[in-house]
C-alpha positions as CSV (number, residue, x, y, z in Angstrom):
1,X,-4.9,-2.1,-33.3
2,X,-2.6,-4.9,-31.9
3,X,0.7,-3.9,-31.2
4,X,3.8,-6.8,-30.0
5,X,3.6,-7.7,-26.6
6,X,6.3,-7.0,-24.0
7,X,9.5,-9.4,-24.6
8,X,10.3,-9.5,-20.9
9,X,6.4,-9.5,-19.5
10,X,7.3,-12.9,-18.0
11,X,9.0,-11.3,-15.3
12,X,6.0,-10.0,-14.0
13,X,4.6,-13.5,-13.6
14,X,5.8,-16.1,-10.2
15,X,5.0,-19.7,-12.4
16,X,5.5,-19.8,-16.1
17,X,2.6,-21.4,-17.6
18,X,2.5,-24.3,-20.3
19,X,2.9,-22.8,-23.9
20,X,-0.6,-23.4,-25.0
21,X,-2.1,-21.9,-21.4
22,X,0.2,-18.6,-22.2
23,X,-0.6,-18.1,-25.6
24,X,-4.9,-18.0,-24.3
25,X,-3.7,-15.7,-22.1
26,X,-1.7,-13.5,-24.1
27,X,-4.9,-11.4,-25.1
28,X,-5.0,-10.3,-21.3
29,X,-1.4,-8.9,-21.4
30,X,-1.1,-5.3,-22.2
31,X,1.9,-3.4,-23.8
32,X,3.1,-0.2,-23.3
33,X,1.5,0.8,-27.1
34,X,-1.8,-0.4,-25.7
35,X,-1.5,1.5,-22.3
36,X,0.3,4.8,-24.2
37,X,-2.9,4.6,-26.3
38,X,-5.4,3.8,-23.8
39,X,-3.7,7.3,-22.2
40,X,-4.5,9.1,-25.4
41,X,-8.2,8.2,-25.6
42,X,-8.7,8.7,-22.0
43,X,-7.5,12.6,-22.1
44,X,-9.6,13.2,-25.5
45,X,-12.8,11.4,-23.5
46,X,-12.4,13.8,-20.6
47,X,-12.0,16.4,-22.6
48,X,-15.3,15.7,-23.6
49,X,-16.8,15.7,-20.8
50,X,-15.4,18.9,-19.5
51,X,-16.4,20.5,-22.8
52,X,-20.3,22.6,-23.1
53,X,-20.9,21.4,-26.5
54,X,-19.4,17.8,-26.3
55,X,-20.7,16.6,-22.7
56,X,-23.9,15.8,-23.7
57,X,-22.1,12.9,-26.1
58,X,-19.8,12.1,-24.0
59,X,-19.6,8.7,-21.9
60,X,-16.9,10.3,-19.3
61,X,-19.3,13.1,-18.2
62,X,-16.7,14.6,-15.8
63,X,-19.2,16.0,-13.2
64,X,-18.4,19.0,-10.9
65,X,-19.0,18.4,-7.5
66,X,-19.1,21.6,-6.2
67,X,-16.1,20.8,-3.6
68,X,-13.6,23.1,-4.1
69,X,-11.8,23.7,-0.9
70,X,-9.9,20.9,0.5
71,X,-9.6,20.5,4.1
72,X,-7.1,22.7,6.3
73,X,-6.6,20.6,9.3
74,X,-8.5,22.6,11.9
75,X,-11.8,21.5,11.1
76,X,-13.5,20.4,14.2
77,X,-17.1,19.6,15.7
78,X,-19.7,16.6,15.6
79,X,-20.9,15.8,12.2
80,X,-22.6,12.2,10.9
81,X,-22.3,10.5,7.6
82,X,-24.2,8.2,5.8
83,X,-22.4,6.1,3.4
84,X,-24.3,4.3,0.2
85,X,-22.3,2.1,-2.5
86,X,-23.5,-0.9,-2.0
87,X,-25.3,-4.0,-0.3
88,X,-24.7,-2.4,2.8
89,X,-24.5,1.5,4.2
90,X,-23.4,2.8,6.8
91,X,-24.6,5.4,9.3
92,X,-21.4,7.2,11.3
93,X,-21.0,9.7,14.3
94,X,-17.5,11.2,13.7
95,X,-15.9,14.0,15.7
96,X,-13.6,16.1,14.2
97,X,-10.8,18.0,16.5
98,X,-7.8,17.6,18.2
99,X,-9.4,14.2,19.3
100,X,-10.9,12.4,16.8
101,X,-13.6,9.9,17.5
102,X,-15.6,7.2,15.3
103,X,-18.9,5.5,16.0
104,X,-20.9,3.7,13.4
105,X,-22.9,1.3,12.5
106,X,-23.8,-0.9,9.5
107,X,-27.0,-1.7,7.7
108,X,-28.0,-4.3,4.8
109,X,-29.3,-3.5,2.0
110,X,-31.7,-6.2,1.0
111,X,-32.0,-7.5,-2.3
112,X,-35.7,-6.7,-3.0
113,X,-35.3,-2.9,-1.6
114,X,-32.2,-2.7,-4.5
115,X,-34.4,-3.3,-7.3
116,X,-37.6,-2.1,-5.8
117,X,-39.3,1.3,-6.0
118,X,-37.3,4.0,-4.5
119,X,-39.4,5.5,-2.0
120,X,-39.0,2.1,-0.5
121,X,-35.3,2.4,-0.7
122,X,-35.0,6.0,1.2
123,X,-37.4,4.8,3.6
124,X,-35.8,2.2,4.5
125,X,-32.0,4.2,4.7
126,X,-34.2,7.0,6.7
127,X,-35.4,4.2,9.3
128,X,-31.8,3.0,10.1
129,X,-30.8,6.9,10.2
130,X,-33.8,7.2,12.7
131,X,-32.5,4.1,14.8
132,X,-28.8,5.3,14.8
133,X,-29.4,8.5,16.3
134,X,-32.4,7.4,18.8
135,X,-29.5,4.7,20.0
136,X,-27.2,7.4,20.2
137,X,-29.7,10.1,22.1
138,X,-28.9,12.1,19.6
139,X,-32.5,13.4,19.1
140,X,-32.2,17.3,19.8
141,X,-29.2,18.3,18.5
142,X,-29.4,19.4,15.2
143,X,-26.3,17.9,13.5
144,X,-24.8,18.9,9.8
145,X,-24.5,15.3,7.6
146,X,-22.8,14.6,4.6
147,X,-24.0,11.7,2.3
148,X,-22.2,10.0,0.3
149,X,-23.6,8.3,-2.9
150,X,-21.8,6.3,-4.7
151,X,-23.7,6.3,-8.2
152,X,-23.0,8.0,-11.1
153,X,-24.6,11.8,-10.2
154,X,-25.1,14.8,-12.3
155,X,-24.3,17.5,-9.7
156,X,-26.4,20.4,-9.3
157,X,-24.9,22.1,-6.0
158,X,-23.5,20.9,-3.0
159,X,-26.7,19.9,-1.9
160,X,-28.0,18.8,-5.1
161,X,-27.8,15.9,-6.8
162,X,-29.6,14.2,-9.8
163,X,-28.7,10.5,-10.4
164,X,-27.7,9.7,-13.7
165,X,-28.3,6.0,-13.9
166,X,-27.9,3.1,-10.9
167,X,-25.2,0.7,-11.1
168,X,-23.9,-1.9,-8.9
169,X,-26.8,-4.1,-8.9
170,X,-29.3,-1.9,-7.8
171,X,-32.5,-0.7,-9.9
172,X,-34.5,1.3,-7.5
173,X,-37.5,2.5,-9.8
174,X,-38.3,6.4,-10.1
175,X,-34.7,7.5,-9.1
176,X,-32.6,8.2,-11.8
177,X,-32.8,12.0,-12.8
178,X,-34.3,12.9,-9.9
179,X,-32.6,14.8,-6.6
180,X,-31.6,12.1,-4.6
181,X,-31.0,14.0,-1.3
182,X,-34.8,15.6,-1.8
183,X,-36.1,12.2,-1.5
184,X,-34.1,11.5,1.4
185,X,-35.4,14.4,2.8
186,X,-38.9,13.4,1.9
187,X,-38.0,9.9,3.7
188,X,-36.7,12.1,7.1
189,X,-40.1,14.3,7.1
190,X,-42.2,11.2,6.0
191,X,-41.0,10.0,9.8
192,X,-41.2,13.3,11.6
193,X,-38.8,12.0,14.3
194,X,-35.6,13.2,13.5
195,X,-33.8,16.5,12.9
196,X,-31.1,16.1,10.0
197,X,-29.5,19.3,8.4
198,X,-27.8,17.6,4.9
199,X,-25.1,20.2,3.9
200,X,-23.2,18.0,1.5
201,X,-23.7,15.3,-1.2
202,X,-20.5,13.4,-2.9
203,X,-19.1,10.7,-4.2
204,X,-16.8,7.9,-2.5
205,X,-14.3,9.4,-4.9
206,X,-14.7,12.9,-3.8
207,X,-14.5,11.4,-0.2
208,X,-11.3,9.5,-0.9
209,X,-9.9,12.5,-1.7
210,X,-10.7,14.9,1.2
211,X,-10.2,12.2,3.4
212,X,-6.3,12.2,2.7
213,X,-6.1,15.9,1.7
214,X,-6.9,16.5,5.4
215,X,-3.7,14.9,6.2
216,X,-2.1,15.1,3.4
217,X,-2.0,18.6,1.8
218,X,-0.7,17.3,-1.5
219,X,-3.4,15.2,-2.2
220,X,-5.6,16.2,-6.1
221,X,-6.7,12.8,-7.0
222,X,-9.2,9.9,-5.1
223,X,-9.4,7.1,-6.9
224,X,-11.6,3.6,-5.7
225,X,-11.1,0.2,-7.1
226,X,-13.2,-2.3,-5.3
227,X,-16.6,-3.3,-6.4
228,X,-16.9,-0.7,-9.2
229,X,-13.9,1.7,-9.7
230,X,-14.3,5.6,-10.7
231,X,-11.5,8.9,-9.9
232,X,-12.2,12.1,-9.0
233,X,-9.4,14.9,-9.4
234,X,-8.9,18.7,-8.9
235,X,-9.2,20.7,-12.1
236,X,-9.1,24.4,-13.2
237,X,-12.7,26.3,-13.5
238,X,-11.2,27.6,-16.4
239,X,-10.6,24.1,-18.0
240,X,-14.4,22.8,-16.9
241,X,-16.9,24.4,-19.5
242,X,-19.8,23.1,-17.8
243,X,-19.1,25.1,-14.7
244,X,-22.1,27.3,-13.4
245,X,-21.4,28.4,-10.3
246,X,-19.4,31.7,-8.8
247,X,-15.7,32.6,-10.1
248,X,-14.3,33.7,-6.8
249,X,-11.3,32.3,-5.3
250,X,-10.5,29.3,-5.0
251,X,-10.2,28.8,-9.4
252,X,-10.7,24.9,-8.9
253,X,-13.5,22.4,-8.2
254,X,-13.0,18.3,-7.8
255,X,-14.5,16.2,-10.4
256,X,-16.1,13.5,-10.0
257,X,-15.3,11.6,-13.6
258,X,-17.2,8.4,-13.7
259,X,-14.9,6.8,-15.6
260,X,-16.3,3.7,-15.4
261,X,-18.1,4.1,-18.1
262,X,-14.9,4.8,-20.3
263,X,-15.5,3.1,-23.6
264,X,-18.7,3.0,-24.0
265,X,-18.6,4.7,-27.0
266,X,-16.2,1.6,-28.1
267,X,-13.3,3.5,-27.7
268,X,-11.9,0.3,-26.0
269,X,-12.6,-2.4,-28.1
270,X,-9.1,-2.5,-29.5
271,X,-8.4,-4.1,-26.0
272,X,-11.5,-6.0,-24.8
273,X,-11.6,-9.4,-25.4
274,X,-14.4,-12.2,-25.4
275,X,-14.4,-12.6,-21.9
276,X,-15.2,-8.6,-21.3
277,X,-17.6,-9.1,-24.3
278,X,-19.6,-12.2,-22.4
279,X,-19.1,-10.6,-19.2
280,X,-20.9,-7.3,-20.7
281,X,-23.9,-9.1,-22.3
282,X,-24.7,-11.2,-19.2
283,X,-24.4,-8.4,-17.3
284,X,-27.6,-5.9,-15.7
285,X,-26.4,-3.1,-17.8
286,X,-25.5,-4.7,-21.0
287,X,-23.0,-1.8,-23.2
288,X,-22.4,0.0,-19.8
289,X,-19.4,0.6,-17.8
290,X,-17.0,-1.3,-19.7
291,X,-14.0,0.1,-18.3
292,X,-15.5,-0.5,-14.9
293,X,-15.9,-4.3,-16.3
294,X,-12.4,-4.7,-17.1
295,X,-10.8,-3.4,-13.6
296,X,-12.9,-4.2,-10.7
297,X,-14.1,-6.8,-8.2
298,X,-17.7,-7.1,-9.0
299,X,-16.3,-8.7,-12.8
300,X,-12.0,-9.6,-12.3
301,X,-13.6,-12.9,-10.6
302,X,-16.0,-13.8,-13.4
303,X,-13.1,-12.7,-15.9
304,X,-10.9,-15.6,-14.6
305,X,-13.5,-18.3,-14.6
306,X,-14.2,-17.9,-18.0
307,X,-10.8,-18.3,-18.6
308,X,-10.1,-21.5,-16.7
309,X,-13.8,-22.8,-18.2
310,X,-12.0,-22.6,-21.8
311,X,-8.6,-23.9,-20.4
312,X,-10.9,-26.9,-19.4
313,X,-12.5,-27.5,-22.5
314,X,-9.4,-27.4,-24.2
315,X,-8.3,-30.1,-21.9
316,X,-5.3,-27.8,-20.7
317,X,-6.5,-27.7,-17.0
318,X,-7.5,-30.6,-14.5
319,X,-7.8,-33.0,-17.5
320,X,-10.5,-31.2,-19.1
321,X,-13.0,-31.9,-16.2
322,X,-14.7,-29.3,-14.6
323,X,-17.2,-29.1,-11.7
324,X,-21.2,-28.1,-11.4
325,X,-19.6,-25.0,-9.0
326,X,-16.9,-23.6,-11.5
327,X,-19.5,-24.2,-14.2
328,X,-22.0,-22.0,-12.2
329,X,-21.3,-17.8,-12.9
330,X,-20.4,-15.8,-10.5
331,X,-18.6,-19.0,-8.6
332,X,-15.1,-17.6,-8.6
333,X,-14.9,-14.7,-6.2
334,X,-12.4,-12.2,-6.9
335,X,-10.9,-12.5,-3.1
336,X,-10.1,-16.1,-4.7
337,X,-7.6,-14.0,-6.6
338,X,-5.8,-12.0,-3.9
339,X,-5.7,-15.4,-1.8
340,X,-4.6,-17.4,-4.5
341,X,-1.7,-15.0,-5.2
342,X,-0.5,-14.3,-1.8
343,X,0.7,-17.9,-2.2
344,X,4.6,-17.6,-2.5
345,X,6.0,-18.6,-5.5
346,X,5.6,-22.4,-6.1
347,X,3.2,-22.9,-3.0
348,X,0.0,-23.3,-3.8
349,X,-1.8,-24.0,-0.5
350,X,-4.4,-21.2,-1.3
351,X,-5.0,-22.3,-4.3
352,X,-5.5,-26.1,-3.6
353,X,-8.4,-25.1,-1.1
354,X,-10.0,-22.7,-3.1
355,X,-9.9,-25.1,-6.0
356,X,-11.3,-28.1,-3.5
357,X,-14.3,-25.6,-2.4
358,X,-14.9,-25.2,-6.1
359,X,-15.1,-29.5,-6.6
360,X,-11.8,-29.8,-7.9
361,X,-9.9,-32.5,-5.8
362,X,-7.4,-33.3,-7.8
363,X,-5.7,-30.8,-9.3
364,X,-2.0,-30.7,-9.7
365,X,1.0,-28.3,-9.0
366,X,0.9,-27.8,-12.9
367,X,-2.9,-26.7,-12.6
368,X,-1.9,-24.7,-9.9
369,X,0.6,-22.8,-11.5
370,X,-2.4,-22.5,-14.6
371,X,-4.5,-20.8,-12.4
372,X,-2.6,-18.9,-10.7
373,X,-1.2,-17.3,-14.2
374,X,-5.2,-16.8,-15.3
375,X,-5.5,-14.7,-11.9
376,X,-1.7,-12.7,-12.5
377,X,-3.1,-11.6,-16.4
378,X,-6.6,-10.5,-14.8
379,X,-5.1,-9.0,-12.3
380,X,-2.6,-7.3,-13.8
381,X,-4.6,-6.1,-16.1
382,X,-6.9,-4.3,-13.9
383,X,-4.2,-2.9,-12.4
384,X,-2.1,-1.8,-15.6
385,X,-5.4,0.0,-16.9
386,X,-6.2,1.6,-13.5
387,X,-3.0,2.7,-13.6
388,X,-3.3,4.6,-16.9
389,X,-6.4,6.3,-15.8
390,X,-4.3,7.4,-12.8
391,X,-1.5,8.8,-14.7
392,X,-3.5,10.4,-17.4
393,X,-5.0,12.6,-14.7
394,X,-1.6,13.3,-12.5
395,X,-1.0,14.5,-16.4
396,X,-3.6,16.9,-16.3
397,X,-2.6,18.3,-13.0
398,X,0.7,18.8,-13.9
399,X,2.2,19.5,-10.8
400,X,5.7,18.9,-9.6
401,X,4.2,16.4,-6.6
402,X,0.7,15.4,-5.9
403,X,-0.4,12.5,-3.9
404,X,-3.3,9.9,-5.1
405,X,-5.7,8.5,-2.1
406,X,-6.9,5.3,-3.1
407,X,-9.3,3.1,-1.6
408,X,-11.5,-0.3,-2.4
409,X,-11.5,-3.8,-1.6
410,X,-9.3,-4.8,-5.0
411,X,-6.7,-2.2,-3.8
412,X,-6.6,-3.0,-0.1
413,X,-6.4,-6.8,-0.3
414,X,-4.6,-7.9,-3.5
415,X,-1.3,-8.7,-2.9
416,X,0.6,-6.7,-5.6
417,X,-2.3,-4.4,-6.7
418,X,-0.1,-1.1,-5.4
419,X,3.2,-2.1,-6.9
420,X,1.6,-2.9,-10.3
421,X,0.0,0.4,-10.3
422,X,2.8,2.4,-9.0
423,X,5.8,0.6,-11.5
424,X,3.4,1.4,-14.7
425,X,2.1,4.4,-13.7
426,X,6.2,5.4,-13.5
427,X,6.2,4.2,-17.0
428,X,3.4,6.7,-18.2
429,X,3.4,10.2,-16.5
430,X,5.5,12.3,-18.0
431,X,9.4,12.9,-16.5
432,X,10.5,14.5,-13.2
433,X,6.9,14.6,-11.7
434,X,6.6,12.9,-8.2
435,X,3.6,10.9,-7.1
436,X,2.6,8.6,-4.1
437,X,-0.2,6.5,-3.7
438,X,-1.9,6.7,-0.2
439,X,-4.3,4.2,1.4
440,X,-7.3,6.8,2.5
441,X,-8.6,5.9,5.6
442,X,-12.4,5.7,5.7
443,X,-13.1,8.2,2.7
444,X,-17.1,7.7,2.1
445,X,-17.3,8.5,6.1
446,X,-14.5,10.5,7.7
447,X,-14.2,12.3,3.5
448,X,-18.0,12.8,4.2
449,X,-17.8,14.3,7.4
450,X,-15.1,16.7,6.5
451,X,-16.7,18.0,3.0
452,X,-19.8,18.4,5.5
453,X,-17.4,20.5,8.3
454,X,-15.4,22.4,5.1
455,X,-19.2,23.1,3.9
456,X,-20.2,24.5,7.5
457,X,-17.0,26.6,8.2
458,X,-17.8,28.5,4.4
459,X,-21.6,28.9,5.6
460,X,-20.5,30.5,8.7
């Protein structure tokens, strides 16, 4: 379906573009039809999910998490976290209380552990574990953790966790479908030098979320954009068909959507363009995670260099001569984004040195101002869509005011990324409801730590 773009969408741009470099662009710009029906097919997808018969079809599979009291305030103790989402994890100390403390630590990830076998990949996370808490004397005291793992996880229990399918670059072998905090476990006893009690397993999303509900009592929705981007958000039991656990009070568990991989099904081809189609098939997980593809960091950089490759070779930037870096994939970062558009209006000193590192000396304030439009449609984009998601879920909620923790490295560091998302968000929930969105501090540690203390106050 194409629908007429926005009359005024120039205003949301800082340097109007030459004709010809706008029109290229145009297929980038999103109207209110496309973002009202984006909406639409979102709610049906999660419907989906939530629903016994339809889950097993669906691409949004809207897994429970098992979480479903949010933190009170009071929660207090000595818990550690272990963080994995990407090339690196982290290992964390935290103490909860009327002081709160932080220690931790980070660890790599390297590149043939991602894609090796996965005994090699728990061993090697069990080691650092090992290291943290020998550094720490930490050896006798039993303390509860709470892990947090950022890939897409079919929930069995708090405790439990069966991973769907790796994304993010990694490819362990003999992980997916099986329990991934077993085989941590397997790793801890494999060493016999540590005593570990796991009490939790969640998402970043689900740790986003508790992380600013323990502040902010309000709070029903974590979102992440950064390298991959996926929402979690509190829902009825009586709305989730696939729920198998106990129906005593409290009538609500968080879900953990994995909405990256909205569209899938090609539910979103209406909007996706070449770029997300190239982007897709030269990707690891080719038909995977479009809606992921079109929002966050690890792709919004790739997005715009395929751009500015065809502006080249229609001769409509830096006189149709590129450079062996810009021609090389994966060359233009997405920080180059957020740097290039913290430039103010007409300046373009970010942009001139991110453009020399790429080979491209000469470039002039009219390539500039080219660029810098290729990053505002990507970027805007992201944001526009992310936003939708966002609203389609305050939607579901329906209450009068509810607060959205957010966190990621696209949403922390772009310049405008909040304002996008809170002006069309505004546009798209429905009227008199009240929202806020709310940088979460530290949600795949401190949100790990408390899901762990809210976990051992219940056991007690």
């Amino acid at each position: 379906m194409t629908t007429k773009k926005d009359d005024d969408v120039s205003r949301y741009f800082t340097s109007p573009p030459a004709p010809l470099v706008r029109e290229i662009c145009e297929e980038l710009i999103l109207s209110q039809e496309n973002l009202k029906e984006v909406c639409d097919v979102l709610h049906e997808e999660l419907n989906k999910g939530l629903g016994k018969d339809t889950n097993p079809e669906a691409t949004i599979k809207c897994f429970p998490t098992y979480v479903r009291e949010l933190p009170n305030g009071k929660e207090k103790g000595r818990f550690l976290a272990l963080d994995l989402g990407g090339t690196n994890f982290r290992v964390l100390l935290i103490q909860l209380g009327e002081k709160c403390s932080m220690d931790s630590r980070i660890y790599a990830v390297p590149q043939p552990i991602m894609v090796g076998p996965g005994d090699g990949l728990f061993d090697h996370i069990a080691e650092c574990l090992a290291s943290f808490i020998k550094e720490r004397e930490l050896g006798d005291e039993l303390l509860p953790l709470g892990f947090t793992f950022s890939f897409p996880c079919k929930q069995e229990g708090l405790t439990k966790a069966r991973l769907a399918r790796w994304t993010k670059g990694f490819k362990c072998a003999g992980v997916e479908g099986r329990d991934v905090v077993e085989l941590l476990k397997a790793a801890i006893a494999r060493r016999g030098d540590v005593k570990i009690k796991i009490c939790a397993i969640l998402n970043d999303t689900t740790g986003t979320l508790m992380s600013c509900a323990w502040k902010n009592h309000n709070c029903r929705i974590g979102l992440i954009v950064g390298t991959g981007t996926n929402a979690c958000y509190m829902e009825k039991l009586e709305k989730v068909e696939l729920w198998d656990g106990d129906l005593d009070e409290p009538h609500q568990v968080i879900i953990n959507t994995e909405w990256g991989a909205f569209g899938d099904n090609g539910c979103l081809d209406f909007i996706r363009t070449e770029y997300d189609n190239n982007i897709d098939c030269e990707s690891i997980n080719p038909g995977r995670q479009l809606y992921e593809k079109m929002i966050s960091g690890m792709y919004m950089g790739e997005i715009a260099r395929q751009v500015i490759i065809r502006l080249v070779a229609e001769g409509l930037l830096f006189d149709g001569k590129s450079s062996e870096i810009l021609e090389e994939k994966g060359s233009f970062f997405t920080k180059y984004i957020s740097e290039i558009e913290s430039d103010k209006p007409g300046d373009y000193n970010n942009c001139r040195v991110i453009l020399e590192e790429l080979g491209l000396n000469s470039a002039t304030d009219t390539d500039c101002a080219n660029v810098r439009h290729v990053c505002e449609c990507v970027s805007r984009r992201a944001a526009y869509l992310a936003a939708a998601g966002v609203a389609v879920l305050l939607n579901r909620i329906g209450e009068e005011s509810v607060t959205v923790a957010v966190d990621g490295s696209v949403y922390r560091f772009h310049p405008h990324f909040h304002n996008l998302m809170t002006e069309q968000i505004s546009h798209l929930i429905k009227p008199g409801m009240k929202f806020g969105l709310m940088l979460s501090e530290d949600g795949s540690g401190r949100g790990a730590a408390l899901v762990a203390a809210v976990a051992s106050r219940n056991s007690r």
